[in-house]
N, CA, C and O atoms as CSV, one atom per row, in Angstrom:
chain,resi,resn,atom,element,x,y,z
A,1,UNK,N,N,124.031,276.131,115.584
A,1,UNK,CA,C,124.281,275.213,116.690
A,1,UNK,C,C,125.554,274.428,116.388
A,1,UNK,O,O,125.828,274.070,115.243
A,2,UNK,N,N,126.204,274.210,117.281
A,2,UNK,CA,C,127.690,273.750,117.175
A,2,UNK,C,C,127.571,271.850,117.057
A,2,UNK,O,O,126.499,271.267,117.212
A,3,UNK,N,N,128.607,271.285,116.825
A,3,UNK,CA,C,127.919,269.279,116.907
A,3,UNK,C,C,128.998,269.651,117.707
A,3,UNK,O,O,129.734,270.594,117.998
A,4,UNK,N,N,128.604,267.767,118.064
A,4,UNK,CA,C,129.433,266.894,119.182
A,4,UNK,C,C,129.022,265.498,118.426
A,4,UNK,O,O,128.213,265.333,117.512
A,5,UNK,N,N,130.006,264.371,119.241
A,5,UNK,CA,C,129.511,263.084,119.214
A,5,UNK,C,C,129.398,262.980,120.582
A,5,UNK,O,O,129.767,263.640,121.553
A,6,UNK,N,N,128.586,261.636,120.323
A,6,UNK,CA,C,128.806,260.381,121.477
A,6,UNK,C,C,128.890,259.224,121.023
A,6,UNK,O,O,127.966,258.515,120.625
A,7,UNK,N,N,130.468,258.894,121.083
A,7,UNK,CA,C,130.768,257.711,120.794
A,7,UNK,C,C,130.532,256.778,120.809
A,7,UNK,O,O,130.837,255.945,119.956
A,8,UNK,N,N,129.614,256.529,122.249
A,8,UNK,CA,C,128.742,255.033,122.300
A,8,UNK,C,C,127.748,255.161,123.043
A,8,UNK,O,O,128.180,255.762,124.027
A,9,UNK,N,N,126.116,254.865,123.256
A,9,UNK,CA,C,124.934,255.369,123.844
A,9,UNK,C,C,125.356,255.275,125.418
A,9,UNK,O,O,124.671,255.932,126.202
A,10,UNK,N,N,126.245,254.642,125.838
A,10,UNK,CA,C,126.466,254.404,127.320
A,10,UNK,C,C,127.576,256.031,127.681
A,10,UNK,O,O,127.424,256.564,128.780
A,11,UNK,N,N,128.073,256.331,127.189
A,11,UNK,CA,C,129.157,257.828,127.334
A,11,UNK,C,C,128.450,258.434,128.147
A,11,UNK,O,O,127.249,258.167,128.104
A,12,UNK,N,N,128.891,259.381,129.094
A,12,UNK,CA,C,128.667,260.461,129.451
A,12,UNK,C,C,129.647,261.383,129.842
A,12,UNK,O,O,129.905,261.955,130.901
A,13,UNK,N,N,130.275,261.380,128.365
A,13,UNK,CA,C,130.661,262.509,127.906
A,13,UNK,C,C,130.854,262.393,126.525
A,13,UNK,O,O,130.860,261.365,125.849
A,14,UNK,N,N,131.005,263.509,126.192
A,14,UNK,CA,C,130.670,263.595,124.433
A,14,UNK,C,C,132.368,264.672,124.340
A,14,UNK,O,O,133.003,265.289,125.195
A,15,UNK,N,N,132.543,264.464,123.005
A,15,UNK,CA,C,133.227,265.112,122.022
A,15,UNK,C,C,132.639,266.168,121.047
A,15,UNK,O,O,131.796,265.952,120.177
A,16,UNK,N,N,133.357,267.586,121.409
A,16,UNK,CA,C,132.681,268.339,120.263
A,16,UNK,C,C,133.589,268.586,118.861
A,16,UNK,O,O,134.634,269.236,118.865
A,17,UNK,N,N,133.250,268.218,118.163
A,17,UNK,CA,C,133.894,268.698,117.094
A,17,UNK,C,C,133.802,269.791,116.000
A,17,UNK,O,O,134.118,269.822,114.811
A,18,UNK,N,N,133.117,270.880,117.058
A,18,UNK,CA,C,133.974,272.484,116.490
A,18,UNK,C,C,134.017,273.158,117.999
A,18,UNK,O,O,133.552,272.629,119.008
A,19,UNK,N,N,134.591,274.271,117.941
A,19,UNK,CA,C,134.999,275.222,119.238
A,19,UNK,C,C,133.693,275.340,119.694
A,19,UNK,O,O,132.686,275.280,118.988
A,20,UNK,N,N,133.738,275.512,120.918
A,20,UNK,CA,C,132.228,276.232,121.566
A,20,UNK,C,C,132.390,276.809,122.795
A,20,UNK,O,O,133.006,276.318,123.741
A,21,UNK,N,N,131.702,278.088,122.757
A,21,UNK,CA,C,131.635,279.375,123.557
A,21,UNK,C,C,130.944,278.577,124.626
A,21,UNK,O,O,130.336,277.507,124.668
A,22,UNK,N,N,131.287,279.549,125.495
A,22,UNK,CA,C,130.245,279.054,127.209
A,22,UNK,C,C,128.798,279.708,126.990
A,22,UNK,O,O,128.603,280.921,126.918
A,23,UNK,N,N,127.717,278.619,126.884
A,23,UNK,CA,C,126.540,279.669,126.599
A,23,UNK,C,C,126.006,278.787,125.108
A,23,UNK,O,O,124.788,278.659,124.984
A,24,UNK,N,N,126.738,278.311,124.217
A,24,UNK,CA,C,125.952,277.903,123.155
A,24,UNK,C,C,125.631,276.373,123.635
A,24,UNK,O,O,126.041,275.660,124.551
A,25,UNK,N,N,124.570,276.200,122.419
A,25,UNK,CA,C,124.337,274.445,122.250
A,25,UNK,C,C,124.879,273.599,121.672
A,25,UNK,O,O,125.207,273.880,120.519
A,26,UNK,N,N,125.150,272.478,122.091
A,26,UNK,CA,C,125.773,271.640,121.057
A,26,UNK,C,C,124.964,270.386,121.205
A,26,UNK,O,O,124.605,269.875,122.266
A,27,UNK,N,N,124.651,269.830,119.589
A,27,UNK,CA,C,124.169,269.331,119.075
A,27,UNK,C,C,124.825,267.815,119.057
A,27,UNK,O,O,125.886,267.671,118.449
A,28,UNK,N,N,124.171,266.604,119.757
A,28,UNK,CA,C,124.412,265.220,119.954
A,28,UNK,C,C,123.943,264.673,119.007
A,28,UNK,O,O,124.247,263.494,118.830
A,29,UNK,N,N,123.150,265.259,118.186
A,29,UNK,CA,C,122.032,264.119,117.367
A,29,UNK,C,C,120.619,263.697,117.816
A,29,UNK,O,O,119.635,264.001,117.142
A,30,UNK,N,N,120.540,263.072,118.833
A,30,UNK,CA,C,119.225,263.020,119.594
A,30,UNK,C,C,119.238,264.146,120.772
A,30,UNK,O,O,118.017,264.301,120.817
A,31,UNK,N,N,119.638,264.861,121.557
A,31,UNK,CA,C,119.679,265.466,122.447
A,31,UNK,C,C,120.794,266.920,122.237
A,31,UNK,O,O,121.709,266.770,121.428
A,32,UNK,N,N,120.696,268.107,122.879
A,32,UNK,CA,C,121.637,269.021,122.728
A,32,UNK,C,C,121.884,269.001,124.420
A,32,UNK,O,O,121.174,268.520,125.303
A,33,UNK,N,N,123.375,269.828,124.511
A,33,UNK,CA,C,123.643,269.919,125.499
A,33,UNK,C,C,124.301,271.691,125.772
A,33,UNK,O,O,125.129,272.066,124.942
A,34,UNK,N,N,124.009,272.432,126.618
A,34,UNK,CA,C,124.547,273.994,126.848
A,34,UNK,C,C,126.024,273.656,127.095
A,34,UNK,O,O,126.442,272.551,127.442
A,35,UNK,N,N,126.803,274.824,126.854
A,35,UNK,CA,C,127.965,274.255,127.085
A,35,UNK,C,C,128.565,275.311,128.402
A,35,UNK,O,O,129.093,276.391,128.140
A,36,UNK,N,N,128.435,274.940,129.453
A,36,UNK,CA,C,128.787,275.981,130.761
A,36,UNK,C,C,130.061,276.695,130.575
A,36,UNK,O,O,130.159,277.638,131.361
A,37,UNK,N,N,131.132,276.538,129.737
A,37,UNK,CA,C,132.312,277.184,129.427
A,37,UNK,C,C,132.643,276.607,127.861
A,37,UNK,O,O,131.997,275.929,127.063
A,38,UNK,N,N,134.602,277.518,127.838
A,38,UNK,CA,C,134.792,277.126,126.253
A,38,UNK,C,C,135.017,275.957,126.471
A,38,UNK,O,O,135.288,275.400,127.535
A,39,UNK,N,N,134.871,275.426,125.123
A,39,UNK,CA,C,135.663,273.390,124.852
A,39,UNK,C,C,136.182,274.100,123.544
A,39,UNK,O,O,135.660,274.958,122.832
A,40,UNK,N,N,137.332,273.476,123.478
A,40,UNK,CA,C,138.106,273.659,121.994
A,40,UNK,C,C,137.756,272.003,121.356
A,40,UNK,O,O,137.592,270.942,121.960
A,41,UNK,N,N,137.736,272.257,120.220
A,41,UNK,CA,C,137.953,270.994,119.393
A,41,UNK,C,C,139.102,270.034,119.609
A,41,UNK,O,O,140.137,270.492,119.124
A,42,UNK,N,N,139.292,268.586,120.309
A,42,UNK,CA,C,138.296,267.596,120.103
A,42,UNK,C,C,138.219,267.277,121.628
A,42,UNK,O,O,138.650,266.222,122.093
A,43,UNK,N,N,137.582,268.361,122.448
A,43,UNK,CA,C,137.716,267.653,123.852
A,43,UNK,C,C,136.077,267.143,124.158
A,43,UNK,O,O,135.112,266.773,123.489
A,44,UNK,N,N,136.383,267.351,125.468
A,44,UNK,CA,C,135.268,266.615,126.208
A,44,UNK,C,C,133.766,267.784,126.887
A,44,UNK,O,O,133.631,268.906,127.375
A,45,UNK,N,N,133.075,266.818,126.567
A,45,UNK,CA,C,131.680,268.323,127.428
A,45,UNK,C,C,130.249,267.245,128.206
A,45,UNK,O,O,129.338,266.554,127.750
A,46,UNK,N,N,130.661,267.560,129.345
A,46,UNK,CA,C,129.289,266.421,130.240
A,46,UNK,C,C,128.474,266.233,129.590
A,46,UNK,O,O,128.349,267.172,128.805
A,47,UNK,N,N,127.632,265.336,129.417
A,47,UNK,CA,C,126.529,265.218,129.274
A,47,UNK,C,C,125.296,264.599,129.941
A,47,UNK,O,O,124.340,263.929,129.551
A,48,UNK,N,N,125.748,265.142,131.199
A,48,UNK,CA,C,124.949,264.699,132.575
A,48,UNK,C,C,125.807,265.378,133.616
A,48,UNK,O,O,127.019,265.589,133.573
A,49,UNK,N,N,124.585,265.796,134.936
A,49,UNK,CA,C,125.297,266.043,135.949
A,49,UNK,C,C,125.975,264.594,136.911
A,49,UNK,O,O,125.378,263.554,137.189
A,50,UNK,N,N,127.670,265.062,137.327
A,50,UNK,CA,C,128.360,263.921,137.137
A,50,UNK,C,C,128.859,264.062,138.644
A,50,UNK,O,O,129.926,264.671,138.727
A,51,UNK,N,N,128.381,263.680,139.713
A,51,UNK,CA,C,128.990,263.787,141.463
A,51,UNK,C,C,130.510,263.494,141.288
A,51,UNK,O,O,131.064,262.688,140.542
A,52,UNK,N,N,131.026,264.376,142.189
A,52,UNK,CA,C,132.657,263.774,142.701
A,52,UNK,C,C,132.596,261.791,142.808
A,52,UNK,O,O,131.681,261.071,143.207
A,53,UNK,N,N,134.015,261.417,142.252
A,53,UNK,CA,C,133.377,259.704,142.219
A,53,UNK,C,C,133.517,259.064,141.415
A,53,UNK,O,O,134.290,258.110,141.333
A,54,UNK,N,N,132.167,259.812,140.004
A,54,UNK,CA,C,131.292,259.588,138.902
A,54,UNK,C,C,132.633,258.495,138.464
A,54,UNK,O,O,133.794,258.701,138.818
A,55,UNK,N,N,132.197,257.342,137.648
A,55,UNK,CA,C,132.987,257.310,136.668
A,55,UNK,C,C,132.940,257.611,135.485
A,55,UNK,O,O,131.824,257.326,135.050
A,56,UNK,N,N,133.651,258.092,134.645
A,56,UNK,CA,C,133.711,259.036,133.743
A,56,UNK,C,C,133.236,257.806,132.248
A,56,UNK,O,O,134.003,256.927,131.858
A,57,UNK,N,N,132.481,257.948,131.923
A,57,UNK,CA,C,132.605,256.994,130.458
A,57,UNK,C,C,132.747,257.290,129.030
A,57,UNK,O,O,131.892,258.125,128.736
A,58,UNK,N,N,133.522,256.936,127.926
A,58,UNK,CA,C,134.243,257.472,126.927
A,58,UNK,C,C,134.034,256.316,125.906
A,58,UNK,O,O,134.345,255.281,126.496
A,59,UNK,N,N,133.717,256.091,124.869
A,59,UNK,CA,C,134.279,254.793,123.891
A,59,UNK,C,C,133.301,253.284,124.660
A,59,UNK,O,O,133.487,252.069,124.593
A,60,UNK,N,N,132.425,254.000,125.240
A,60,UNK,CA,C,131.405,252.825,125.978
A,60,UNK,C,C,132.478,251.748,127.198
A,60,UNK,O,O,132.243,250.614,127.616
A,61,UNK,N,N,133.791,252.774,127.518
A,61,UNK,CA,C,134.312,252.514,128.476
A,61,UNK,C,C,134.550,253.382,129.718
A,61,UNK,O,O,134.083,254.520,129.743
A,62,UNK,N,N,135.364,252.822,130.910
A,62,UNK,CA,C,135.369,253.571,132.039
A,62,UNK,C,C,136.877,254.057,131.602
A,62,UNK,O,O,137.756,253.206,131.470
A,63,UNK,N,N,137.223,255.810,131.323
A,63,UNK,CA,C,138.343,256.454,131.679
A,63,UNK,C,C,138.860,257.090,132.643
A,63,UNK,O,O,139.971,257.606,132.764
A,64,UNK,N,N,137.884,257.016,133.402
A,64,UNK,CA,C,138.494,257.605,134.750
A,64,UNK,C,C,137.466,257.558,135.426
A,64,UNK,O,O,136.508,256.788,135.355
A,65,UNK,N,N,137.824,259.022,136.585
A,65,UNK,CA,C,136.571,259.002,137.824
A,65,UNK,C,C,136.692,260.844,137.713
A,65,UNK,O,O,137.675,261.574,137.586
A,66,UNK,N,N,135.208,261.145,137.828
A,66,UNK,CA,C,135.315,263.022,138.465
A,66,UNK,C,C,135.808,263.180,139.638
A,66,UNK,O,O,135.323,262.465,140.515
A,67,UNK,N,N,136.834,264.082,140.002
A,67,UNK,CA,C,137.859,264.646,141.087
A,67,UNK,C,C,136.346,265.646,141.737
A,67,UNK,O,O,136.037,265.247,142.859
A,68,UNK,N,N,135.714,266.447,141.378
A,68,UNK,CA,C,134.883,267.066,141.699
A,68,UNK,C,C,133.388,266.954,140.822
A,68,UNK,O,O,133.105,266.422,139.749
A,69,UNK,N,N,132.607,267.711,141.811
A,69,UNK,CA,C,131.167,267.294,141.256
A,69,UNK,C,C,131.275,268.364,139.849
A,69,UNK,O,O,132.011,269.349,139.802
A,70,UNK,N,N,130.202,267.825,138.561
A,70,UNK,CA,C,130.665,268.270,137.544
A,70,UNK,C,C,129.047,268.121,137.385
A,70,UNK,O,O,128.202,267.415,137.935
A,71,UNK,N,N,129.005,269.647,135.843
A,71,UNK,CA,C,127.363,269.987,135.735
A,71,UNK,C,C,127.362,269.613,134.452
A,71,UNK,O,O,128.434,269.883,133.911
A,72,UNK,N,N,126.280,268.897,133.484
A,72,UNK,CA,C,125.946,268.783,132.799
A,72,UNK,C,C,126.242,270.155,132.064
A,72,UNK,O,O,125.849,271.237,132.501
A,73,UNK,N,N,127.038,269.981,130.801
A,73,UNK,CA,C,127.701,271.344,130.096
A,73,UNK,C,C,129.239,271.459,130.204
A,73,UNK,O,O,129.916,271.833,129.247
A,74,UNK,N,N,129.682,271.179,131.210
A,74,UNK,CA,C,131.174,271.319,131.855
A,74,UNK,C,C,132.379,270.669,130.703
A,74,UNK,O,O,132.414,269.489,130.355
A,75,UNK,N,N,133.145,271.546,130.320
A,75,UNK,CA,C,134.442,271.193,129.877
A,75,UNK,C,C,135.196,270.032,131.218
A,75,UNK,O,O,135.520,270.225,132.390
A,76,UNK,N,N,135.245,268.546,130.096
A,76,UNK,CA,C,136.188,267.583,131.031
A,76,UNK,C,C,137.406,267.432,130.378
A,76,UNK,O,O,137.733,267.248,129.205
A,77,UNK,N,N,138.227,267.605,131.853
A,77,UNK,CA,C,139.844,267.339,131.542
A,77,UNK,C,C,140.350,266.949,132.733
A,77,UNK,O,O,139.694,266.527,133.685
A,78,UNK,N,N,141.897,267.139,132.657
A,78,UNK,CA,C,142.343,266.386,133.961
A,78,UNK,C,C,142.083,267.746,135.286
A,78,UNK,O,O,142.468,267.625,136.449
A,79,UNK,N,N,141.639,268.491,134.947
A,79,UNK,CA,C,141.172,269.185,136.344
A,79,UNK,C,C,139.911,268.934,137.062
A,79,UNK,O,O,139.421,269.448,138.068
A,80,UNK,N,N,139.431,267.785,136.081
A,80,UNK,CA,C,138.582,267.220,136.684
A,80,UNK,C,C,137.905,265.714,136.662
A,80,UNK,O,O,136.914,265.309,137.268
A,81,UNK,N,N,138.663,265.122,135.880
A,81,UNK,CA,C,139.128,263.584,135.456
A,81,UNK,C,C,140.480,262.846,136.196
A,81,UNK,O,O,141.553,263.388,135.934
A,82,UNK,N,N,140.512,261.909,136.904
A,82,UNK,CA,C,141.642,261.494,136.680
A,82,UNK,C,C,141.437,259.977,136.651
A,82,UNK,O,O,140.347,259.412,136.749
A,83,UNK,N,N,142.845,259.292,136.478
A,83,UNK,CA,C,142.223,257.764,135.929
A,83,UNK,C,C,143.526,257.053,136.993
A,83,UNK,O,O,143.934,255.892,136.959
A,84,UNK,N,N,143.879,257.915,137.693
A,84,UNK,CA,C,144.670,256.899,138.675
A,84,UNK,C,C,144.088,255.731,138.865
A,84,UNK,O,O,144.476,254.648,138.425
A,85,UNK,N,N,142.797,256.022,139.769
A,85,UNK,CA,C,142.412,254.297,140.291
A,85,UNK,C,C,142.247,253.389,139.217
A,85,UNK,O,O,142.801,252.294,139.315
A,86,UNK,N,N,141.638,253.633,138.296
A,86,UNK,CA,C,141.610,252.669,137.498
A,86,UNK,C,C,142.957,252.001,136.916
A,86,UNK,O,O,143.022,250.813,136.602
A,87,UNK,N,N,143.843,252.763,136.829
A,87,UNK,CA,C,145.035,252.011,136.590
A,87,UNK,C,C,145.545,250.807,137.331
A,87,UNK,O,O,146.087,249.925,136.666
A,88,UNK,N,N,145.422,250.655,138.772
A,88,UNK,CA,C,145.794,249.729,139.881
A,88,UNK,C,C,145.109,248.499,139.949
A,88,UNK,O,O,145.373,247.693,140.842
């Protein structure tokens, strides 16, 4: 089984820190999560299903918002993150 973190109990999204295939588990510590595609090391992987909107949380902060609805498992990046509004 592959790890991840979660940086702070409020995240929903985690960091994996080794590669992971679409199809394996990765390991949070208390909870695992499938991973619906690849994540390379050190990105991002849902850890909840996340509606177009969502705001994205990282470091027990808000980094952005989901551009589209996103599934628990999902590689996050800016094709599906962005942090415009919050900047303004």
């Amino acid at each position: 089984m592959k790890k991840g973190i979660q940086l702070d109990p409020k995240d929903n999204v985690g960091v994996v820190i080794q590669d992971v295939a679409a199809g394996e588990e990765v390991d949070f510590g208390s909870f695992t999560v499938c991973a619906r595609s690849d994540v390379k090391t050190p990105h991002k992987l849902a850890l909840a299903d996340l509606p177009e909107g969502t705001t994205v949380i990282k470091y027990g902060e808000v980094i952005g918002y989901t551009t589209s609805d996103v599934k628990k498992g999902d590689f996050m990046h800016v094709h599906n993150i962005d942090s415009e509004k919050i900047m303004k």
